[in-house]
TORGU-822888 format. One line per field, with one value per residue (C-alpha): residue in three letters; chain; x, y, z. Coordinates in Angstrom, 3 decimals, padded with zeros to 6 digits. Layout:
N
residuo <- (ALA/...)
cadena <- (A/...)
u <- (X/...)
v <- (Y/...)
w <- (Z/...)
% end
This chain:
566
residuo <- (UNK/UNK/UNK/UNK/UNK/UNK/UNK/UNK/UNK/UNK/UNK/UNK/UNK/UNK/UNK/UNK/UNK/UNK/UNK/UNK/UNK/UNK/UNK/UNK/UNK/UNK/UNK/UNK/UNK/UNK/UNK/UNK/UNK/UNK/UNK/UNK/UNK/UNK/UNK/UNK/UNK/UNK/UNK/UNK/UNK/UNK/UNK/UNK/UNK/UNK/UNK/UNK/UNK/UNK/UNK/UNK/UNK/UNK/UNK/UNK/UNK/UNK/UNK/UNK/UNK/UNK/UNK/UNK/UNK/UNK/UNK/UNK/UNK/UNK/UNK/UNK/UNK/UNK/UNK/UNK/UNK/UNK/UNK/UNK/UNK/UNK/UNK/UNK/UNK/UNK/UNK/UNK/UNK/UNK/UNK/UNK/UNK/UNK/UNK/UNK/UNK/UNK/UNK/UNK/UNK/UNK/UNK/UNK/UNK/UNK/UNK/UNK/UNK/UNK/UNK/UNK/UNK/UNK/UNK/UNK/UNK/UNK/UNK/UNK/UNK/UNK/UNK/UNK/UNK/UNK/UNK/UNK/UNK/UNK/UNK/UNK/UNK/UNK/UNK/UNK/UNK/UNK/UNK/UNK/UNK/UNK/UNK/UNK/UNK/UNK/UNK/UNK/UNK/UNK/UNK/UNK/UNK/UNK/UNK/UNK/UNK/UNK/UNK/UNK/UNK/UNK/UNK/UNK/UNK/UNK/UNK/UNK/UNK/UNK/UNK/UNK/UNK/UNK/UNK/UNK/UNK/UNK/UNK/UNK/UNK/UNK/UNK/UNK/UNK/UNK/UNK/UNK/UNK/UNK/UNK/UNK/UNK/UNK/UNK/UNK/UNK/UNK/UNK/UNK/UNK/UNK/UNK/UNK/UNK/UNK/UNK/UNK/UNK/UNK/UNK/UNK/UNK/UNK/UNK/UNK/UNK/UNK/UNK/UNK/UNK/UNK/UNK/UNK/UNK/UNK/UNK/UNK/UNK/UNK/UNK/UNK/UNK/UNK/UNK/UNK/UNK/UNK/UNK/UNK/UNK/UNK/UNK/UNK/UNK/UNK/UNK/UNK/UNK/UNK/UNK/UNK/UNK/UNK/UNK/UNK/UNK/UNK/UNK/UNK/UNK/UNK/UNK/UNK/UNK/UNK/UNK/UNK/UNK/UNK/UNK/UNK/UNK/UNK/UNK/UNK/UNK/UNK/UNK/UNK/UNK/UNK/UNK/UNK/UNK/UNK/UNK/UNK/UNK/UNK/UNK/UNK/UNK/UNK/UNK/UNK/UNK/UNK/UNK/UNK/UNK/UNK/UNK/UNK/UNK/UNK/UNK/UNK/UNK/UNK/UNK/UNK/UNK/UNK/UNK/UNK/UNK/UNK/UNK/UNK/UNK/UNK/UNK/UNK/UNK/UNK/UNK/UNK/UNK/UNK/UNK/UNK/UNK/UNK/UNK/UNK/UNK/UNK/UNK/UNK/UNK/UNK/UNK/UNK/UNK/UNK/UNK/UNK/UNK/UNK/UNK/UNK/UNK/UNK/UNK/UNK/UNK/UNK/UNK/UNK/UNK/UNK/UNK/UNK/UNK/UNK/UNK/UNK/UNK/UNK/UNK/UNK/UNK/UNK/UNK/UNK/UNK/UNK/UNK/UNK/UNK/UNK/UNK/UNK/UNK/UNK/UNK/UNK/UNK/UNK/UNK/UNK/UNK/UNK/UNK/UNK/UNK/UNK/UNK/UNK/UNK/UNK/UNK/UNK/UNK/UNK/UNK/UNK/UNK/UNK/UNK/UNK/UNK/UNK/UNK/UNK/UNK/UNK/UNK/UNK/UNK/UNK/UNK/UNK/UNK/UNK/UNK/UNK/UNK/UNK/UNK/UNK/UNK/UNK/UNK/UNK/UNK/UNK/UNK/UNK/UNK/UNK/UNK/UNK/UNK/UNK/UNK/UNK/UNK/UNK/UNK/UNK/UNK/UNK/UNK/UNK/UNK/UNK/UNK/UNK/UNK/UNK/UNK/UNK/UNK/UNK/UNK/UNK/UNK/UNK/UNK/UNK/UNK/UNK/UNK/UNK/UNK/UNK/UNK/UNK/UNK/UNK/UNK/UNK/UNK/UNK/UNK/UNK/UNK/UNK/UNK/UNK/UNK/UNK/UNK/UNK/UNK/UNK/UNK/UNK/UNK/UNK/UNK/UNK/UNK/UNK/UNK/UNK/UNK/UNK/UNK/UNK/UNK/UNK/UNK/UNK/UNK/UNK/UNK/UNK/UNK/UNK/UNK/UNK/UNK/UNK/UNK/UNK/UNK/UNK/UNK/UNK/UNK/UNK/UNK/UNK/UNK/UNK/UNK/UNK/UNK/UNK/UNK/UNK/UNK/UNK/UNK/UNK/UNK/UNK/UNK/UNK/UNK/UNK/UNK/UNK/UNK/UNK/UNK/UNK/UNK/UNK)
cadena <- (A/A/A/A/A/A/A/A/A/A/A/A/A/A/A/A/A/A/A/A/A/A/A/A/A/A/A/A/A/A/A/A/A/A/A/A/A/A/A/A/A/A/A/A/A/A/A/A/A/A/A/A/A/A/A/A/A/A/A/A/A/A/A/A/A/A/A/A/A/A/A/A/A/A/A/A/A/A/A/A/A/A/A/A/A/A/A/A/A/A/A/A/A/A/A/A/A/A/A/A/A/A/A/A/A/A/A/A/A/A/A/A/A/A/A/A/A/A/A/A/A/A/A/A/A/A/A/A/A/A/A/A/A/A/A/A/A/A/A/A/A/A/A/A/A/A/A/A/A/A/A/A/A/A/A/A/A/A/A/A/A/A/A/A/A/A/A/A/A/A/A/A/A/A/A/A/A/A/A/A/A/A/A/A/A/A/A/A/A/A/A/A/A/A/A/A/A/A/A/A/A/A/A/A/A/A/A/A/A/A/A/A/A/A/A/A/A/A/A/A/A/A/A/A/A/A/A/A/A/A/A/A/A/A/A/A/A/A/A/A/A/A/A/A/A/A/A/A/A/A/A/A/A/A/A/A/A/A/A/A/A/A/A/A/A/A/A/A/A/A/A/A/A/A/A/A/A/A/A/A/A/A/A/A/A/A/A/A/A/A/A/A/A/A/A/A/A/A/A/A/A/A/A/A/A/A/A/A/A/A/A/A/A/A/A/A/A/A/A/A/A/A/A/A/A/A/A/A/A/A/A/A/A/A/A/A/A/A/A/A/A/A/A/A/A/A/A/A/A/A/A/A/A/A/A/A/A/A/A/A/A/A/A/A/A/A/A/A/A/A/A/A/A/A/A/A/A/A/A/A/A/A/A/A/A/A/A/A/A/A/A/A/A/A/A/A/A/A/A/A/A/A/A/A/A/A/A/A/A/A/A/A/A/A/A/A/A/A/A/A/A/A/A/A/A/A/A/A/A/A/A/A/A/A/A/A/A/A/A/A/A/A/A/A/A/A/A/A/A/A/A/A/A/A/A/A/A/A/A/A/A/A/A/A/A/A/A/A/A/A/A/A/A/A/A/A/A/A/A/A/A/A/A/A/A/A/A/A/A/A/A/A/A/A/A/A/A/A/A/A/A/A/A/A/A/A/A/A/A/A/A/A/A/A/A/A/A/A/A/A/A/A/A/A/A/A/A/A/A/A/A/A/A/A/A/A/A/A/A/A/A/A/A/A/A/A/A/A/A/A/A/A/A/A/A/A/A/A/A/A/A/A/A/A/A/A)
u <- (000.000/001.282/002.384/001.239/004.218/005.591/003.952/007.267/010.283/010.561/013.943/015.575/019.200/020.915/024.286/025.845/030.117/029.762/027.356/026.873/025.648/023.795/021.582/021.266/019.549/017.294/015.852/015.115/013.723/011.413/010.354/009.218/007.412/005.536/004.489/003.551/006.240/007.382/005.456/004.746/005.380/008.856/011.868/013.848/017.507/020.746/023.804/027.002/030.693/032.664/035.190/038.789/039.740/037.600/035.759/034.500/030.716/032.236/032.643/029.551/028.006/029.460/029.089/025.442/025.112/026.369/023.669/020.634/021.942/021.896/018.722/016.712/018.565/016.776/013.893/016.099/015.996/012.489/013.051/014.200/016.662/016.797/020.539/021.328/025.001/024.477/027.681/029.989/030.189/029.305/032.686/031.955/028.407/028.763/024.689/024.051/027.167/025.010/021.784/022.977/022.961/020.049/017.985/018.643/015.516/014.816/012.318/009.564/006.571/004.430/005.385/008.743/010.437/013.697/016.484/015.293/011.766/013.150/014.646/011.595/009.467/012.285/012.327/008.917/008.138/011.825/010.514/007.658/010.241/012.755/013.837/015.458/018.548/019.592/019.566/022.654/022.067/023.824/022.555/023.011/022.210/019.499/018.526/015.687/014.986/011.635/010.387/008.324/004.498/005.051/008.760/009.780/013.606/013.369/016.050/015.528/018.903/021.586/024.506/024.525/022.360/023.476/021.713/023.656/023.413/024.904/027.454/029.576/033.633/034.241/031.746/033.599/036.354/035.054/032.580/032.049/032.243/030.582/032.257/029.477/029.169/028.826/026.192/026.505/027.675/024.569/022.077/019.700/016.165/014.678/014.780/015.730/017.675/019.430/022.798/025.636/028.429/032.338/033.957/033.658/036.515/036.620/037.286/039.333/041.207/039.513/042.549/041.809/037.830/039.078/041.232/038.698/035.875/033.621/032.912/029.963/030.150/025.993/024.702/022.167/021.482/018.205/019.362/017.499/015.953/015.335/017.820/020.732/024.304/026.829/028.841/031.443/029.953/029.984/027.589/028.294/026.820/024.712/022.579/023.295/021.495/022.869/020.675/020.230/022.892/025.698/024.801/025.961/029.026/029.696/029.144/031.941/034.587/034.049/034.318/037.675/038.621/037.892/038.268/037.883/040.935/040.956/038.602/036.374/034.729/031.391/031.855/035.284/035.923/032.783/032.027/035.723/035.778/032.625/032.632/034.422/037.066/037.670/041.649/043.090/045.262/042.994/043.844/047.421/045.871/045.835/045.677/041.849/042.264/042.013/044.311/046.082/046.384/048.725/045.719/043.656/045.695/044.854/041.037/040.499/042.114/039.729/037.119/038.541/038.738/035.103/033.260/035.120/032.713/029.667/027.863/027.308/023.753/023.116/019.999/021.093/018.439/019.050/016.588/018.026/020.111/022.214/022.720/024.695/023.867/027.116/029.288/028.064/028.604/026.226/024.272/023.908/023.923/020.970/018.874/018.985/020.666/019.739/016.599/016.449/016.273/014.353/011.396/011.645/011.245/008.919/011.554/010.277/011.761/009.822/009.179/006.846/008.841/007.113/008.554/010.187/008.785/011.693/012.658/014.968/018.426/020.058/018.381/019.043/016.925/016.906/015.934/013.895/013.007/010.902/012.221/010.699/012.206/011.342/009.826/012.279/014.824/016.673/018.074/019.868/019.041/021.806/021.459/020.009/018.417/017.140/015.694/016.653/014.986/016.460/015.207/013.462/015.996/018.641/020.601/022.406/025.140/024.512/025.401/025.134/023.645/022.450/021.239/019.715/020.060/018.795/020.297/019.337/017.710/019.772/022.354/024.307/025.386/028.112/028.250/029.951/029.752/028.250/026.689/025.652/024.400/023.850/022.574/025.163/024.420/025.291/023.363/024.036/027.694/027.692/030.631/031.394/033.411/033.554/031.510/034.938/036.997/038.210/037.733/039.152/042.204/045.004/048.635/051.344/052.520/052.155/055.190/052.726/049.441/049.773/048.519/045.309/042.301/039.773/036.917/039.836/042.625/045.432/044.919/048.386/047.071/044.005/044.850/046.807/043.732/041.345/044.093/045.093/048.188/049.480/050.503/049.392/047.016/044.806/043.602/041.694/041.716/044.118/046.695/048.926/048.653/046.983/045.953/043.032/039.948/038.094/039.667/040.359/039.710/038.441/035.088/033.464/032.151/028.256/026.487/023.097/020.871/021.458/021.433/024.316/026.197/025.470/026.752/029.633/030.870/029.466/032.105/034.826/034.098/034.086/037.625/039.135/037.411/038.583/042.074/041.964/042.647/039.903/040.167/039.062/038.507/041.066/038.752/037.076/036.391/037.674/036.204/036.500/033.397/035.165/034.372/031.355/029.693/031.063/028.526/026.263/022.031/020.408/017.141/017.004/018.344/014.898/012.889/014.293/012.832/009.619/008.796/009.789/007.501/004.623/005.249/005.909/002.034/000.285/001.740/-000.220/-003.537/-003.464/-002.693/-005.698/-008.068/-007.317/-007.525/-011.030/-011.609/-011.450)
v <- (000.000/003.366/005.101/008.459/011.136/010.051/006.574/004.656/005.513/008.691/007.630/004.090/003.937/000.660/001.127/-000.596/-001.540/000.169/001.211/-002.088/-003.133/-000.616/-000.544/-004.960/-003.475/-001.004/-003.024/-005.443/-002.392/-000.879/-005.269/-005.408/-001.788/-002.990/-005.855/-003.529/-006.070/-002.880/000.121/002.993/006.525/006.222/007.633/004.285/004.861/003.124/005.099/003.479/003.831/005.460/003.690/003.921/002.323/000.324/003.175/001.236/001.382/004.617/005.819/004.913/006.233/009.627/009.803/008.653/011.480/013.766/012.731/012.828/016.450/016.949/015.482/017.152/019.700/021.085/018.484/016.570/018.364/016.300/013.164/009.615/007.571/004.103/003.482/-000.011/-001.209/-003.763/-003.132/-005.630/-009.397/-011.486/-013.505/-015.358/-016.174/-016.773/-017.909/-014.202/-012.164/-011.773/-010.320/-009.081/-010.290/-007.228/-009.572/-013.337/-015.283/-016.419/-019.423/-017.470/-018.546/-017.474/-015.091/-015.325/-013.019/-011.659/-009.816/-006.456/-007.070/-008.823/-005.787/-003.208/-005.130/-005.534/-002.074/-000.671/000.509/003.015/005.488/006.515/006.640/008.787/012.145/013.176/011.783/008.056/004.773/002.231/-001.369/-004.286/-006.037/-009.822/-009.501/-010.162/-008.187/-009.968/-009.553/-009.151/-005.871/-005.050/-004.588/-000.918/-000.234/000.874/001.754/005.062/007.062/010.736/011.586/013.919/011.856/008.397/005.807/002.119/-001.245/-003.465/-007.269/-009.313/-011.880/-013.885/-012.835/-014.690/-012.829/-009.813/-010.247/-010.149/-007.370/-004.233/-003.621/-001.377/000.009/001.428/003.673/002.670/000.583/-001.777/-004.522/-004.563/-007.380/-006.681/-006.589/-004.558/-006.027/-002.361/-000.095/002.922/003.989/006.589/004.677/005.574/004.089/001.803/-001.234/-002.570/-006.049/-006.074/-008.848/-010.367/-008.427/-005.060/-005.624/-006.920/-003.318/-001.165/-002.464/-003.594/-006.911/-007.370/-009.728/-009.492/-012.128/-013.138/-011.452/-012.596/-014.086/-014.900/-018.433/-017.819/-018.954/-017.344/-017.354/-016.730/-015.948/-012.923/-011.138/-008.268/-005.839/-006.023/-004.185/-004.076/-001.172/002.453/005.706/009.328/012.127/015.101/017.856/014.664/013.707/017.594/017.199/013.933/016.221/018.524/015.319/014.516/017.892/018.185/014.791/015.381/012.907/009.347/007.061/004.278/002.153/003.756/001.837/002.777/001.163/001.013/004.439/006.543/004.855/004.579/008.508/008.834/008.779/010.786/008.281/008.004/008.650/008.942/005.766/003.774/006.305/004.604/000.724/-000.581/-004.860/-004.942/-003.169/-005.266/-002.926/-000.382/003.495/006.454/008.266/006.420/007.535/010.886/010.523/008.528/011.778/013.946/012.150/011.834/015.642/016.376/014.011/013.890/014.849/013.700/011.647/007.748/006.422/002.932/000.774/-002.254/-005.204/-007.939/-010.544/-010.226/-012.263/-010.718/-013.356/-012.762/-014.351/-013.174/-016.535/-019.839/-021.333/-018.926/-019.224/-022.790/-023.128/-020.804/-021.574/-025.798/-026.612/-023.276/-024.203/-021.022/-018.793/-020.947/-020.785/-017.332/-016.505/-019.149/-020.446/-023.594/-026.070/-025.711/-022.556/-022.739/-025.395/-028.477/-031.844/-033.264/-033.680/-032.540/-034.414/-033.711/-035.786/-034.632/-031.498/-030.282/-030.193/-029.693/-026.334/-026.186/-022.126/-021.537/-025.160/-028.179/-031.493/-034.364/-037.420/-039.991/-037.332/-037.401/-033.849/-034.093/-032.664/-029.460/-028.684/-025.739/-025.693/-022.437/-021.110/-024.773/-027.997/-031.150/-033.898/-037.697/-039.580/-036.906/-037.100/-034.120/-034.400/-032.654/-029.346/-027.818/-025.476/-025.702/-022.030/-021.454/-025.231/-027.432/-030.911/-033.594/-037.184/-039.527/-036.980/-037.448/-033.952/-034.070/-032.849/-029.914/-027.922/-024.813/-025.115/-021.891/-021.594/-017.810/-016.670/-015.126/-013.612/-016.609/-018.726/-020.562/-020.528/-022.834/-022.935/-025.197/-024.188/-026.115/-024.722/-024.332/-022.557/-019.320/-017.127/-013.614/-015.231/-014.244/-014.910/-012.781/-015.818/-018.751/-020.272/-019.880/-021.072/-024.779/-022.393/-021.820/-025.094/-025.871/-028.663/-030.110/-030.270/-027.883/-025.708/-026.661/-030.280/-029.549/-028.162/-030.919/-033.444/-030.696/-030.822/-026.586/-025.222/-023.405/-019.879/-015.878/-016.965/-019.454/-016.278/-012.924/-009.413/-006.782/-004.952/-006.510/-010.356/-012.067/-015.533/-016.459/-018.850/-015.832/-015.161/-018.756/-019.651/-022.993/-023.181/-024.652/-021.618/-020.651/-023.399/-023.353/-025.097/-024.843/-028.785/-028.747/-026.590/-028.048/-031.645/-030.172/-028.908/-031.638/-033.952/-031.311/-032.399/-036.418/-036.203/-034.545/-036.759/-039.747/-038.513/-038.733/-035.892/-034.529/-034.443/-030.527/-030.184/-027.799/-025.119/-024.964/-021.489/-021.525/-018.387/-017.433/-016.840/-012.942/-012.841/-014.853/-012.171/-009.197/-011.156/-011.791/-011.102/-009.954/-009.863/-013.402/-014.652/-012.707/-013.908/-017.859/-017.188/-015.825/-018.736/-021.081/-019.551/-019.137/-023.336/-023.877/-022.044/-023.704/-027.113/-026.258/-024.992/-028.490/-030.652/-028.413/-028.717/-032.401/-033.104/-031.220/-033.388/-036.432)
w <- (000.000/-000.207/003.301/004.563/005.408/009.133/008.874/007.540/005.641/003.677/001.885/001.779/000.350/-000.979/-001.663/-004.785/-005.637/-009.376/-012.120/-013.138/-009.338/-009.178/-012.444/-011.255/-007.884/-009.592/-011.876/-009.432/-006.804/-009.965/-010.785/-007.226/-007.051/-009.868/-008.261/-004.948/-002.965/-001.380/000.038/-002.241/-001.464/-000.328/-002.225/-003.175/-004.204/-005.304/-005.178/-006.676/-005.129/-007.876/-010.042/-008.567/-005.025/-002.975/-000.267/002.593/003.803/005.716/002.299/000.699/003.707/003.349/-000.412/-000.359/002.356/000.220/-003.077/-000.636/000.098/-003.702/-004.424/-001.179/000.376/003.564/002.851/004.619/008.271/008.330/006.835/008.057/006.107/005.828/004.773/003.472/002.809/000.254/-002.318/-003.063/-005.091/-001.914/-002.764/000.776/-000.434/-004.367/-004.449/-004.145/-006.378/-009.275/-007.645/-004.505/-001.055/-000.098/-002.483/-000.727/-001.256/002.607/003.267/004.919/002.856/-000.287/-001.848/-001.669/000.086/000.429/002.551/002.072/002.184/005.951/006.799/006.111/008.042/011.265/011.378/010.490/013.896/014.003/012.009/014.295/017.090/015.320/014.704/011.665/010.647/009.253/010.482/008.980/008.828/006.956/003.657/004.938/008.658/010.951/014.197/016.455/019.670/022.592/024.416/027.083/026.034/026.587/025.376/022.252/020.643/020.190/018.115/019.635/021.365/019.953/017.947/017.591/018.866/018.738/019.286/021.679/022.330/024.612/023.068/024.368/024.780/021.423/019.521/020.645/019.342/015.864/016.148/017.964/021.860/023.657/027.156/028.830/031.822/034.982/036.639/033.880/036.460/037.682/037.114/034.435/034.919/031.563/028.456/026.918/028.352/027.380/028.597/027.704/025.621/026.925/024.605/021.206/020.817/017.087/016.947/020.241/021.876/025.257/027.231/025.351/026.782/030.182/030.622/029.050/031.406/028.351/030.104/032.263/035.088/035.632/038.058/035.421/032.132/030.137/027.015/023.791/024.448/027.865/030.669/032.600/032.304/035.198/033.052/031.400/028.260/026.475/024.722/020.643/017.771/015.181/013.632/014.421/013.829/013.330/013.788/011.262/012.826/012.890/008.981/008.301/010.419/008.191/005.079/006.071/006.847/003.407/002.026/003.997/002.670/-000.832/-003.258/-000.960/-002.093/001.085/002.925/005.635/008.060/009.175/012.245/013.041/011.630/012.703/016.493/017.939/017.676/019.912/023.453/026.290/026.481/022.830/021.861/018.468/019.008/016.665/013.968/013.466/013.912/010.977/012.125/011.224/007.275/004.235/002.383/003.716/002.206/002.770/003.006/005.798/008.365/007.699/006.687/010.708/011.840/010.277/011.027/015.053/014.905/013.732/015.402/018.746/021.735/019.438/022.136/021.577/023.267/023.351/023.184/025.221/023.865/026.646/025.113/021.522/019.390/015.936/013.032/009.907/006.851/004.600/004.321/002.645/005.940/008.078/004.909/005.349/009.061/010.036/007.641/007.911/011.083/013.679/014.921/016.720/014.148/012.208/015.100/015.738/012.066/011.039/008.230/006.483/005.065/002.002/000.526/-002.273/-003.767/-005.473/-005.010/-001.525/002.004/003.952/006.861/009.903/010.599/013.719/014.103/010.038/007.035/004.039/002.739/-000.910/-002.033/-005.017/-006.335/-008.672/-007.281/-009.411/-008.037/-006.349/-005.208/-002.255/-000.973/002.415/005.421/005.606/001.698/000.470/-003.167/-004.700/-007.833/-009.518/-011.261/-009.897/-012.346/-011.065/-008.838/-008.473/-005.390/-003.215/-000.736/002.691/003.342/-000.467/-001.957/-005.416/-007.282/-010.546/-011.990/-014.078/-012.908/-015.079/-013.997/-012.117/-011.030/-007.958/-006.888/-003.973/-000.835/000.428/-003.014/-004.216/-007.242/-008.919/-012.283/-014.150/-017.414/-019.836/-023.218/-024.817/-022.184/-019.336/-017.607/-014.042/-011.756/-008.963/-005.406/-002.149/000.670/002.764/-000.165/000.289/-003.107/-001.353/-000.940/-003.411/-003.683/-005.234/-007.922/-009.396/-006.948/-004.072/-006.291/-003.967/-001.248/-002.968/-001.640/-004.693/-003.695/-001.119/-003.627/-003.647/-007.029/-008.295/-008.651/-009.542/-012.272/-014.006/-013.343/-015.149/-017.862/-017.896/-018.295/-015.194/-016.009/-016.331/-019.127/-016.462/-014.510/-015.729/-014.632/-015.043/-013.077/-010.646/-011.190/-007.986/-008.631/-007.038/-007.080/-007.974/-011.447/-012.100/-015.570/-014.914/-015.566/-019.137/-021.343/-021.636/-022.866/-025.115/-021.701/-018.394/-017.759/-020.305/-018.160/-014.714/-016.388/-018.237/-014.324/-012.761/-015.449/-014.160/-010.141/-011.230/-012.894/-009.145/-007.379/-009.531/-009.778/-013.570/-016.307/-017.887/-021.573/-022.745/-026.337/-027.709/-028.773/-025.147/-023.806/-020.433/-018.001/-014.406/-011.860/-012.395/-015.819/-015.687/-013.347/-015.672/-018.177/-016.350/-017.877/-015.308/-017.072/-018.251/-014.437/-013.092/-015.932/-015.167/-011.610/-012.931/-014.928/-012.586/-009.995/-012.255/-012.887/-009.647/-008.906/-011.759/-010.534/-006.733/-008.476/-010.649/-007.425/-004.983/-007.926/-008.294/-004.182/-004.648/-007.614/-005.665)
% end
């Protein structure tokens, strides 16, 4: 339906890697505001990064501040922003590189829905609780948590306001900490409360939250699930908000920064400068960047210097739990195996797919979206099939995931694999990884290529079974050579059907397995998952997933109409 002015969003951002990302998202955005999947009345936007060195979220965030400002000038003063960070080619979760991880189909019923339809409706009660200004989440994760029957999170304070949760020490280390001010030792009775945030520790070592007093040694502390824990734990984060007068302090960083050429954290970056015991230390720590810059030293100090003194208010959710969805494992774990999450959501097993009663096996299932599994098919509990046609008396290993096939009958698919097909000009191009492979990583040349893990086998040997040459040629992209999984040129070129191309991979995974060389013809296009995605049709990927649905609902009228029949 279409929302009245104050009732829900007046602006929602998605942030895109490039042009190409971003056109991908908008046609997608316009496909679903067609089909009223999203409320009307609100000003959807994507806003690309701009060619030239990877900017961070920080820097999205500041440049997609700075085209709102364009676009709405003072408008803004009354508006709330919904700001999405959604860029990037989800290398850690291939099923979603070519659509985007904001749209990840999630098993929550008919229609299908996905990640950002998820994340309207978490937070379609902040709006009404907010003053101007914008509110940053996270394309692939998932905030839930209980209140009281008469509390509400309410973003009205000066600055920033953060959502906390309590983690465990572990979790800690790999996410934000909040050191609170005192009285946190006490034991907690509310399940939201708001306190004054000291200080913010990025990723910090269990010794670095020990000395900065960021652990809480509460006698009990409700927990998601109900229960207590005597134990140590620490508030992390999650979602943050920034109120109008703080987005025009942002604006003049990046005016003082000029053109962005480093990675800015919108966490790490923006939070750790907050607080009355902030310091500029972390300005100089550079153990948690992906790629250091001359010029990030000097962009945290700018940013230290405006936004010192800004205050940092947190809502501490005590019966809340935060679950990311951005790696194949997650991917695969809370969606088949986490029972929680699953309950609490109301994931099935089978969403709107036609085919297989799922069944349990030591507390996994399978999970079938917007599928048609032919008769006698066995899919494993902890396998994930999407978008795909699995033909009579196929069989799939546990813990896969298989997206956008066409597997023909009698096919036994493997476990631990990621099977992802996508439509190409030409057609249909399908690659294969192991669940456990690591496509970031890169090495600096082909002496160190042994280092690099493909379905188990060190790449080196892989690549004599698949029967490739080992040199410069094997891997795509430009610039300073970096072999990697990524821009491996190992996977069969587009084929005319997408069952062709799942077999012609699934022939590539038999001749590892079997330790035998594969025997390539010798005019056999070769391309990487790299240069498959810079191919990638976009329109004929969301038109395969149309079709399929529209079979997959003509299938269930045929079957109700039958059972009424009889």
């Amino acid at each position: 339906k279409e929302v009245t002015p104050g009732e829900f969003w007046d602006i929602v951002v998605i942030t895109a890697a490039d042009e190409k990302q971003e056109q991908v998202f908008e046609r997608q955005i316009r496909s679903k505001l067609r089909q009223s999947e999203l409320p009307l009345g609100v000003h959807y936007h994507v806003f690309a990064d701009p060619i030239g060195p990877k900017i961070g979220n920080g820097g999205s965030t500041l440049l997609a501040l700075h085209r709102l400002e364009e676009l709405y000038a003072d408008k803004l003063d009354n508006f709330t922003i919904l700001l999405l960070h959604a860029g990037g080619y989800s290398q850690r979760l291939l099923s979603a590189s070519a659509l985007g991880k904001i749209f990840t189909t999630l098993p929550l019923g008919n229609p299908v829905y996905q990640m950002l339809e998820l994340k309207l409706a978490m937070y379609i009660d902040f709006p009404t609780h907010m003053k101007p200004g914008v509110l940053v989440s996270c394309a692939d994760d998932i905030e839930l948590y209980s209140l009281g029957d008469t509390e509400v999170i309410c973003f009205d304070r000066p600055g920033f306001t953060a959502l906390a949760h309590p983690s465990s020490l572990s979790i800690g280390t790999t996410h934000g900490v909040f050191v609170l001010e005192h009285g946190q030792m006490e034991a907690v009775q509310k399940e939201l409360e708001y306190k004054a945030c000291y200080r913010f520790l990025h990723k910090p070592s269990v010794e670095t939250m020990q000395k900065a007093g960021a652990i809480c040694k509460a006698s009990h502390c409700v927990r998601s699930g109900g229960g207590t824990e005597d134990v140590g734990f620490v508030y992390t984060d999650s979602i943050y908000y920034f109120d109008r007068q703080t987005a025009k302090q942002l604006l003049v960083i990046l005016g003082e920064i000029g053109t962005l050429g480093c990675e800015i954290d919108a966490y790490g970056d923006f939070l750790q400068a907050l607080g009355p015991q902030a310091t500029p230390e972390y300005t100089k720590n550079t153990a948690n960047v992906s790629q250091e810059k001359q010029q990030l030293v000097a962009v945290r100090q700018k940013i230290f210097s405006r936004l010192q003194g800004t205050p940092l208010n947190v809502a501490m959710l005590n019966n809340s739990k935060f679950y990311h969805l951005g790696t194949t494992q997650e991917y695969l774990h809370h969606l088949t195996a986490d029972s929680t999450l699953r309950n609490q959501l109301g994931l099935l097993s089978e969403s709107t797919g036609i085919g297989q009663s799922c069944s349990e096996d030591y507390g996994q299932v399978p999970c079938i979206i917007e599928s048609l599994v032919g008769t006698n098919c066995d899919v494993s509990p902890g396998s994930i099939i999407e978008y795909s046609r699995l033909g009579q008396g196929t069989c799939v290993g546990a813990n896969s995931i298989i997206s956008g096939c066409c597997i023909k009958a009698n096919t036994m698919i493997p476990p631990d694999i990621i099977l992802h097909t996508l439509c190409v000009p030409e057609g249909f191009a399908t690659v294969i990884f192991g669940t456990g492979d690591n496509l970031k990583c890169m090495v600096s040349s082909l002496l160190e290529i042994h280092q690099l893990q493909f379905l188990g086998i060190n790449f080196e040997e892989a690549t004599m079974y698949l029967g490739l040459k080992l040199s410069q040629d094997l891997f795509s992209g430009s610039g300073k050579f970096r072999p990697s999984l990524w821009n491996a040129r190992i996977f069969p070129g587009p084929r005319t059907t997408a069952e062709d191309s799942a077999t012609a991979v699934l022939e590539m995974f038999e001749a590892l397995r079997g330790k035998s060389v594969l025997q390539l013809a010798d005019d056999v296009q070769l391309l990487s998952i790299e240069e498959i995605l810079q191919r990638k049709d976009v329109m004929s990927m969301l038109s395969f997933r149309k079709q399929l649905t529209e079979e997959i609902h003509q299938r269930r009228l045929a079957g109700k109409n039958s059972n009424q029949a009889l």
